[in-house]
Every structure is written in structure tokens, then in C-alpha cells.
C-alpha positions as CSV (number, residue, x, y, z in Angstrom):
1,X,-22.7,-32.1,24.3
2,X,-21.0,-33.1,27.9
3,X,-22.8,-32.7,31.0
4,X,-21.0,-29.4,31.6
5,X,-22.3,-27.8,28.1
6,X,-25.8,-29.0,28.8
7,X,-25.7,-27.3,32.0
8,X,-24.2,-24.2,30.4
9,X,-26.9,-24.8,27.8
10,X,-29.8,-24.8,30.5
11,X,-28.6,-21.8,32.4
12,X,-28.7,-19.7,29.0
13,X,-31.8,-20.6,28.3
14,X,-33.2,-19.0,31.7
15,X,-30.8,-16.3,31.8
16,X,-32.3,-12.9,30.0
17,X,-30.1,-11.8,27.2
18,X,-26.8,-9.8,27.8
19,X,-24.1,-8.2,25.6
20,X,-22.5,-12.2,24.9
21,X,-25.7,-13.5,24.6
22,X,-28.8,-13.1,22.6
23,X,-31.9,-15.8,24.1
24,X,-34.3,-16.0,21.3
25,X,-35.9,-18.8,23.2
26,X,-36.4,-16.7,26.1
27,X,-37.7,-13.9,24.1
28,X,-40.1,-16.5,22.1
29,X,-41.4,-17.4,24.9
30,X,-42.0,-14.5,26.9
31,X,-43.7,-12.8,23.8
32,X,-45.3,-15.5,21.6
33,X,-49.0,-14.2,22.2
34,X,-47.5,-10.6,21.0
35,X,-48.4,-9.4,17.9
36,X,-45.4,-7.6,17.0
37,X,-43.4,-10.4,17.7
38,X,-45.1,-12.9,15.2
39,X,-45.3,-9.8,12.7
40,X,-41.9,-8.3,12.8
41,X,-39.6,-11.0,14.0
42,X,-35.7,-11.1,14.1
43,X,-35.1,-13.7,11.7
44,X,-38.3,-15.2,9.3
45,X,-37.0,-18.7,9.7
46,X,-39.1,-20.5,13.0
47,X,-36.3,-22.5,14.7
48,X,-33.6,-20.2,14.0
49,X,-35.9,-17.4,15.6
50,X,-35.3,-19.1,18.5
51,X,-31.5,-20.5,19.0
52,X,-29.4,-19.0,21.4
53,X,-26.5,-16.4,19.8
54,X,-23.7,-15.9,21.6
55,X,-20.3,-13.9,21.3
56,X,-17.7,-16.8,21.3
57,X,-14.0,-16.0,22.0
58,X,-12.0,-18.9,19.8
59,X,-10.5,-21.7,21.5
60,X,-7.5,-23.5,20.0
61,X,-9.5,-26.2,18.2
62,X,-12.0,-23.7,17.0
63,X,-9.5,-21.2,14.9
64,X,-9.5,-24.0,11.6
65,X,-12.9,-23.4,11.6
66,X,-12.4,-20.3,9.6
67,X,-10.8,-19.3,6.3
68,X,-9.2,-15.9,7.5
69,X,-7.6,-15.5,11.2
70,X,-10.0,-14.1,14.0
71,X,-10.3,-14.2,17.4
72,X,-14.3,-14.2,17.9
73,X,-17.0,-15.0,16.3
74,X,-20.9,-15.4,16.6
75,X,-22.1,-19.0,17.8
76,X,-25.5,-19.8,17.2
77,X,-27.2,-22.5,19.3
78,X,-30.2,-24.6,18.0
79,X,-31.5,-26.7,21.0
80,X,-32.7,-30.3,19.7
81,X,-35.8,-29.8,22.1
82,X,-37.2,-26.5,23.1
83,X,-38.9,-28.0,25.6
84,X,-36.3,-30.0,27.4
85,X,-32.5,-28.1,27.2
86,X,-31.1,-31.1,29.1
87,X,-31.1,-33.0,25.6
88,X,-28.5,-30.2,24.1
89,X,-27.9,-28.8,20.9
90,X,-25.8,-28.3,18.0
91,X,-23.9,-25.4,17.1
92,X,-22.2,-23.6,14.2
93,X,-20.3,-20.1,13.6
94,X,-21.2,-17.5,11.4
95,X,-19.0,-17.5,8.1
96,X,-17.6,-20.5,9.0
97,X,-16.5,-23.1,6.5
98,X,-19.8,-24.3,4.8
99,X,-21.5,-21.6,6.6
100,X,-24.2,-21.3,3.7
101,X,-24.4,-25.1,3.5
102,X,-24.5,-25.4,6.9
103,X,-28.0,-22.8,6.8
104,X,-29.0,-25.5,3.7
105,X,-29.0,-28.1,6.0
106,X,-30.4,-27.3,9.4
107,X,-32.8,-24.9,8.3
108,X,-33.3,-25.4,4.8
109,X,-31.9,-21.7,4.2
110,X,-30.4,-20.7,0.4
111,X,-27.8,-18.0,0.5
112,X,-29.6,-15.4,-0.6
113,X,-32.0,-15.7,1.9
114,X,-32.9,-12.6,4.2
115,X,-31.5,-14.2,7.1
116,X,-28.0,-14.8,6.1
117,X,-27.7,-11.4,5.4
118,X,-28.9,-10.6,9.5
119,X,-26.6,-13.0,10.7
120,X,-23.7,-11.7,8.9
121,X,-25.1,-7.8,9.8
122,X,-25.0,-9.3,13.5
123,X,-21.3,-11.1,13.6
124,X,-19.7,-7.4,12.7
125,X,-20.5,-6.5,15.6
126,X,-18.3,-6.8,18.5
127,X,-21.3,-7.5,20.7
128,X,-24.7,-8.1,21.2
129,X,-25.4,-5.2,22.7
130,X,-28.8,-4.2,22.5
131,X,-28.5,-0.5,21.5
132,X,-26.0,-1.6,18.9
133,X,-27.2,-4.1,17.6
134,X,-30.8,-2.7,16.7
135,X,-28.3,0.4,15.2
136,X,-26.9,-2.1,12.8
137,X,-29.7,-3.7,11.7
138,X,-31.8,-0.2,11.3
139,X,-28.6,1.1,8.9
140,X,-29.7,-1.8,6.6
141,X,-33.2,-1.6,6.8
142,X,-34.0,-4.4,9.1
143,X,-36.5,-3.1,12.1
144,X,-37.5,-6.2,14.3
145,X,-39.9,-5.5,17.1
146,X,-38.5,-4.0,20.3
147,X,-39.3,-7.0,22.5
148,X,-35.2,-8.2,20.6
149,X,-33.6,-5.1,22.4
150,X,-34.1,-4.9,25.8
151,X,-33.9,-1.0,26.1
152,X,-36.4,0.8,28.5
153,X,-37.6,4.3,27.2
154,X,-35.5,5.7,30.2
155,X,-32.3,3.7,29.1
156,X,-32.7,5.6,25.7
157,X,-34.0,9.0,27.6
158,X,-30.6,8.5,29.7
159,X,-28.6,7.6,26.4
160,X,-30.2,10.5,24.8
161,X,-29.0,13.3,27.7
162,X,-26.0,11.7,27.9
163,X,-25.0,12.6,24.2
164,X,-26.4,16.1,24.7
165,X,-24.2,16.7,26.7
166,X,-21.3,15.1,25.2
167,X,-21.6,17.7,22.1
168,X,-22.6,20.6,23.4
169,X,-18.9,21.7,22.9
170,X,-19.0,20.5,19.1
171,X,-22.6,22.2,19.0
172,X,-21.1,25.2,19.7
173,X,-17.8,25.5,17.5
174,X,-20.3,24.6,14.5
175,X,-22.1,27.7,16.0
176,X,-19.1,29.7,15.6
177,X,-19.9,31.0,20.0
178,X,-19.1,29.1,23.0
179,X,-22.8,28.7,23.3
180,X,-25.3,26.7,22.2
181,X,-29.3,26.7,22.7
182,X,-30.8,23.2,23.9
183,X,-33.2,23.3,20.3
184,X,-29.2,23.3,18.3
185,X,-28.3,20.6,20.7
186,X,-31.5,18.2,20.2
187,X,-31.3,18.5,16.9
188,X,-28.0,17.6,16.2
189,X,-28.1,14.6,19.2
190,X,-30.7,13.3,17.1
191,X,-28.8,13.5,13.9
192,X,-26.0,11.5,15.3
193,X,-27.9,8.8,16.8
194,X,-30.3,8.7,13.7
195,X,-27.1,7.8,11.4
196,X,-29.5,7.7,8.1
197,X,-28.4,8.3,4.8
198,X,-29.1,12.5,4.6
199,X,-28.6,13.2,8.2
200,X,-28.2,16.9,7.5
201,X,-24.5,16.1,8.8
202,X,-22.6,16.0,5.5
203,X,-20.4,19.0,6.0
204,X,-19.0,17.2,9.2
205,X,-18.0,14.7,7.2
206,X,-16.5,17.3,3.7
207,X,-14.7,19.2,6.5
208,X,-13.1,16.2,7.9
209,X,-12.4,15.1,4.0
210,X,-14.1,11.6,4.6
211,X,-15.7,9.9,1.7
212,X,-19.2,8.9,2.5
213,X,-18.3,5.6,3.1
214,X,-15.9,7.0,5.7
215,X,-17.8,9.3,7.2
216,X,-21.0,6.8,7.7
217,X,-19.0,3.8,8.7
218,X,-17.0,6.2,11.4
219,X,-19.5,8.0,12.5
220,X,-21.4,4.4,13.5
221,X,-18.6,3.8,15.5
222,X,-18.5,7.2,17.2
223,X,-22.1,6.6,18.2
224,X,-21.1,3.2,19.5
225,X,-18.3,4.9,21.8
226,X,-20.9,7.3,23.0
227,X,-22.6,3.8,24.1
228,X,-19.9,2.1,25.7
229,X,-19.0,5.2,27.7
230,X,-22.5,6.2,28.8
231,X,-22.5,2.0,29.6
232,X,-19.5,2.1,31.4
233,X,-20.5,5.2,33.5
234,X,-23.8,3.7,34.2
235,X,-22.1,0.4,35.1
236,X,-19.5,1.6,37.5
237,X,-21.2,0.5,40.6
238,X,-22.2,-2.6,39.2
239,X,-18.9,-4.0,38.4
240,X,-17.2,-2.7,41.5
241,X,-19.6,-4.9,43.8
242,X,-19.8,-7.8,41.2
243,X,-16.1,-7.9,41.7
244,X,-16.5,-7.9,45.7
245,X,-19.0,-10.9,45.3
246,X,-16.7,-12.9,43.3
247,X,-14.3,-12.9,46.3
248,X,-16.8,-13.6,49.0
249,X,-19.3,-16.4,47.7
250,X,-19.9,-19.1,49.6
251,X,-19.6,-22.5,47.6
252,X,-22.7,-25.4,48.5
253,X,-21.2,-28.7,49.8
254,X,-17.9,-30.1,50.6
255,X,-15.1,-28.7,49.4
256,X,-11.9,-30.9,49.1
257,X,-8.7,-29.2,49.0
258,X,-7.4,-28.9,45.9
259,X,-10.5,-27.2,44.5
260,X,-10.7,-25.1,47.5
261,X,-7.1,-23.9,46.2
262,X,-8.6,-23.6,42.6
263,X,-11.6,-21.2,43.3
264,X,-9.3,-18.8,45.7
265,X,-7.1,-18.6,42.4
266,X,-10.1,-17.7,40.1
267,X,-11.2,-15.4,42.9
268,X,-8.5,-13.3,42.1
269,X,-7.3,-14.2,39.0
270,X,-10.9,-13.1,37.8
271,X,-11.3,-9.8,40.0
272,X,-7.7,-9.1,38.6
273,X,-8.5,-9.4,34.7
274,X,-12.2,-7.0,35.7
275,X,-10.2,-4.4,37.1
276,X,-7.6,-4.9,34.0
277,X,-10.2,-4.6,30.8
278,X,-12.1,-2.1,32.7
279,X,-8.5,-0.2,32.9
280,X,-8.2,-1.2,29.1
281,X,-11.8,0.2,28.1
282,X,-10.8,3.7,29.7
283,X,-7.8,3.4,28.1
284,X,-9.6,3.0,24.7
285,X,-12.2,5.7,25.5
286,X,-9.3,7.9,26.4
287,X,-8.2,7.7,22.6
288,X,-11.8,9.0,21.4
289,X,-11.5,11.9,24.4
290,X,-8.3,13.0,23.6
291,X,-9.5,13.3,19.7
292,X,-12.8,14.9,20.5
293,X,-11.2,17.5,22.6
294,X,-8.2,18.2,19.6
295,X,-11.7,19.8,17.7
296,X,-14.0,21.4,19.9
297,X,-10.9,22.3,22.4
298,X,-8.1,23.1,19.8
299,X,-10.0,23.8,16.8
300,X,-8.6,20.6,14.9
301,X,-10.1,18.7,12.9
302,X,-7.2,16.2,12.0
303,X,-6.8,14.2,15.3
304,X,-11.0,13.7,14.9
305,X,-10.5,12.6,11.1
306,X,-7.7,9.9,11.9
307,X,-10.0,8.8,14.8
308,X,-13.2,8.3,12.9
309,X,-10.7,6.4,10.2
310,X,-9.2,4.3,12.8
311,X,-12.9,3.7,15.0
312,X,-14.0,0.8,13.3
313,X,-11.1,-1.1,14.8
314,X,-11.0,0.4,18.3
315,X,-14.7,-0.2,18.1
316,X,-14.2,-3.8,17.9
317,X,-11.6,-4.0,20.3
318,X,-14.1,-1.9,23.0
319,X,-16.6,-4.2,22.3
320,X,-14.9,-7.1,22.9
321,X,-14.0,-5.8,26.5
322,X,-16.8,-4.2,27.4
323,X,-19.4,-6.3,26.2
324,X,-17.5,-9.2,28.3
325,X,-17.0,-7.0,31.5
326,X,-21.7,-6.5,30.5
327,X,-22.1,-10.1,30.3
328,X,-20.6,-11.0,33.6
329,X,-22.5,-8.0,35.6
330,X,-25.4,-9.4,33.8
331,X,-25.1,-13.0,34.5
332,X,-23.9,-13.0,37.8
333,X,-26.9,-10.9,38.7
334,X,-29.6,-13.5,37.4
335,X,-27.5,-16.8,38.7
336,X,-26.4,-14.9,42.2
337,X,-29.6,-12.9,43.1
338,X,-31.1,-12.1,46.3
339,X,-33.4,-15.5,45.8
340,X,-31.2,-17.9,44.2
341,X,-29.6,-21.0,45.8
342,X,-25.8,-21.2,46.5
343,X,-23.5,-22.6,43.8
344,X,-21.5,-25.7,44.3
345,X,-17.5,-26.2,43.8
346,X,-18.4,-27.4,40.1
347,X,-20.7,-25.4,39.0
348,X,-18.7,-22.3,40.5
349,X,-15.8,-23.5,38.6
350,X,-17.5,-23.7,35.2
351,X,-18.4,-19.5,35.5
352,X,-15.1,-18.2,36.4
353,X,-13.7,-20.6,33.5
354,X,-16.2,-19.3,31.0
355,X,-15.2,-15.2,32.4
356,X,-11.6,-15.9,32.2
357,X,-12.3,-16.4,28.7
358,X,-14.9,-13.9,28.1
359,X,-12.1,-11.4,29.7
360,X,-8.6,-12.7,28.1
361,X,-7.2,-9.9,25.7
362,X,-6.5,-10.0,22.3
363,X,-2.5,-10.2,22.7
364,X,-3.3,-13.0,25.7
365,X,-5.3,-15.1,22.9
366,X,-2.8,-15.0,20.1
367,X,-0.3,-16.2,22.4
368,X,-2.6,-19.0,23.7
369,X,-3.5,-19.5,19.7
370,X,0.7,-19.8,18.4
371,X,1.5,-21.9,22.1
């Protein structure tokens, strides 16, 4: 690794997780005396327990790496020393080429292997969002212990009222009244965010004529727009004044002029592209409103059908800009907090490079990709 990766490397490593980046070493070590930590781990295999996982938008060099074309893909990290980050790591992509050799090799993993199957369960996601992410894993039976997913009981509690409200006007067309009591409402808020096999929720999915494959994969993906719009609402504040700070933080030691010109330029390049994906991520949500209201509003089902068909690819895209706009909020949170030191022209550099990327759309990638 250069310098500059090794220093990326060692800021990960303290950072908490986000929805780019899962810290397995961080969570190993803040919960290594817990028992439900060495019971009911993420992945059964010790040093792949604790890599770093990250959400990796493909560079140039990186797109061979895979059979089919895509634009992201899930990077895991293995440090060479847990103890000492400034040594580096090596890395490799899920499903890359010689993915499964790859696992036989570093970690002495055989395909059929439990954790293959979690890493592959992980990389369909768009992020690593906690809420999603222990979603996806539940669907498939795999129920790690809660120190993975940092969700607080109100986070959920939040989550939970949230959705409530969000189908109360489906609760009541099911109801055939334009009411609905709060024990019809629980009940069916549950249903949706339990997403098990035998919901009770079958007849949503005859009267939208969905197969169950349909119906279960869609209605995944409507609970993870619930998510991202509860998120984005909850986040609103956040972003507006990370986006102020990126325009007023001071840089540590002498500035020549050519960088000087480069940071005002990712000052507003960057607090241009948040205030772009965030407009793209309403946009998206729009698509979700617009079909929800067609069938509690209008009294058709169609629009909600073609939407739940279509959700596992909008899902994606919202993940990608979400879970980007989630990551920087989170980041520059730990590295710019009331206590930490001032970043130098370098270092300063190296995080709006690494947001630009986080942030740069699908269409702006395939033209970088076919330049």
C-alpha cells in the first residue's frame, strides 16, 4: 500500500462503522470480552471476523477485475498486523475473478463454506447499512449478535413509528374505512418489517399478482425505501451543516497556492455533488410516493405492482446515493469533532477525493469507465 492508503487504512480502523464501511476490527475489539460476540459472530473464520468491508465505487483499473460489468462492489480489507495499521493490508472484491480461490488462500476458506455465502448475502446490498444489512442476513437465516449493527432500541422505536405512520393509509383501504385502529396498524408494521416466509401478508402480494418470489424480493426493497426515507428525514440537519463545514474548515500549516486553489474547488465541487444526490435520492423516493399514493389514494393497485417489480433496481441505485451522502455525515463527524485536531492541505485533500467518488453517479462513472 502507499503512504496515502495506509493512512486511509489507519483512519478506518478508528472510525466507527458507517453505511461504506463495516470495522470488524473496531467491533472486535470493543466487544472481545462479550459473550455474544465470541458465540454468535459475523463470519466463523478469526481473521476475516475482523477485516475492514467497505462499499467500493470501481475505478478504471478495477472494472477487469470482474466477469460481468458493475459499477461497485464490496472490498474487504485484511490488515497484515492488527496491532500496527501503519504496516497495511491486502485487499480483494467479492465475486471477483478467483474469488473462491482467493478465500482458499488467505483464509483457508472452501466454497461451500458458510462464510462465502455471508459475503455474497452482504455484496447485494447496495450498502452497509446497519438496519439493512442485519434484514438480509435475517431473510437467510444468519442472526449475528447486535454489537455488528449499530442500531439503538430508539433508532428501531423511531424506525418502527415511522412506518406506522407511513401505512396507516394502506391499513385502512385493506380495512375497507378511512380508519384504522393503532392494534391493525402494529400489526401490520410488524409484518412488513418482519419479512418472514408466512407473514400473514400473502393476499397483498395475490392482489398485486406477484409470484412469491416477487412479492418477497419487492417487498424487501419496500422496507428498505421505508429506511432510506425515515434516514434521510432524520439526516436532514446533518447533511445541511456537514455541507456548511466543508466550506469553512480551516487547513493546519502552510498552504502554497496551487493547493489553496485545489481545496476551494473541492469545497464546492463537493458541497455541489451533496446537494445533487440528495436531490437524486428525493427524486428516487418520489417514484415509491407517487406509486404508494396510486393505491391507498386512487385505489390502484397497478402503479404499486410495477413498483415493487422495478424496487430491486431503484433500491440499488438509492443505496448507492444515500449510503454515500451516510458515510460522509458519519465520517466527517468522527475525523472533524468538537475535540479533534485540524487537518492539513494533504490530508484534507485525500477526503474530498475519496467523497467525490463515494458521490459520482452512475451515468458520471460509465462515462469515466468508456473515457
Amino acid at each position: 500500500m502507499s503512504d496515502r492508503s495506509v493512512r486511509s487504512l489507519e483512519y478506518l480502523e478508528r472510525s466507527a462503522s458507517t453505511a461504506r464501511v463495516l470495522n470488524l476490527l473496531k467491533i472486535s475489539r470493543e466487544n472481545r470480552d462479550s459473550p455474544e460476540w465470541r458465540e454468535r459472530p459475523l463470519f466463523q473464520t478469526p481473521a476475516l471476523n475482523t477485516c475492514l468491508l467497505i462499499k467500493h465505487r470501481l475505478r478504471r483499473n478495477e472494472i477487469d477485475a470482474f466477469r460481468g460489468h458493475r459499477q461497485t462492489a464490496t472490498k474487504v480489507i485484511v490488515p497484515i498486523d492488527n496491532g500496527e495499521l501503519r504496516l497495511g493490508g491486502r485487499y480483494f472484491f467479492v465475486d471477483q475473478i478467483n474469488f473462491e480461490a482467493t478465500l482458499s488462500e488467505v483464509f483457508g476458506i472452501q466454497p461451500g463454506h458458510p462464510d462465502v455465502n455471508t459475503l455474497r448475502l452482504m455484496d447485494k446490498l447496495p450498502s452497509l447499512d446497519p438496519f439493512l444489512m442485519r434484514e438480509q442476513l435475517r431473510r437467510s437465516g444468519i442472526d449475528p449478535a447486535p454489537c455488528y449493527f449499530a442500531l439503538s432500541d430508539a433508532d428501531l422505536q423511531n424506525m418502527l413509528n415511522f412506518v406506522k405512520a407511513e401505512i396507516t393509509p394502506l391499513v385502512a383501504l385493506c380495512m375497507g374505512d378511512n380508519s384504522a385502529s393503532a392494534n391493525s396498524i402494529d400489526r401490520m408494521a410488524s409484518k412488513i418489517l418482519s419479512n418472514a416466509n408466512g407473514d400473514g401478508m400473502e393476499a397483498l402480494g395475490q392482489t398485486l399478482r406477484l409470484n412469491p418470489e416477487q412479492y418477497q424480493e419487492g417487498v424487501f426493497c419496500w422496507k428498505g425505501f421505508l429506511y432510506y426515507k425515515w434516514s434521510l428525514k432524520s439526516m436532514t440537519s446533518q447533511i445541511a451543516e456537514v455541507a456548511n463545514r466543508v466550506g469553512s474548515v480551516q487547513v493546519a500549516g502552510p498552504v502554497d497556492q496551487a493547493t489553496r486553489e485545489y481545496i476551494a474547488r473541492g469545497r464546492q465541487v463537493l458541497r455541489n455533488k451533496i446537494g445533487k444526490t440528495c436531490a437524486g435520492v428525493r427524486s428516487t423516493l418520489q417514484i415509491y410516493d407517487e406509486a404508494y399514493s396510486s393505491l391507498t389514494q386512487d385505489g390502484n393497485p397497478l402503479d404499486f405492482r410495477d413498483f415493487l417489480l422495478e424496487a430491486p433496481y431503484l433500491f440499488a441505485r438509492l443505496g448507492d446515493q444515500l449510503g454515500a451522502v451516510q458515510h460522509i455525515v458519519s465520517f466527517w463527524t468522527f475525523r472533524f469533532g468538537p475535540r479533534s485536531s485540524a487537518a492539513g492541505a494533504e490530508e484534507l485533500m485525500d477526503i474530498f477525493i475519496d467523497f467525490e467518488i463515494g458521490l459520482r453517479g452512475r451515468d458520471e462513472t460509465e462515462d469515466a469507465i468508456a473515457a
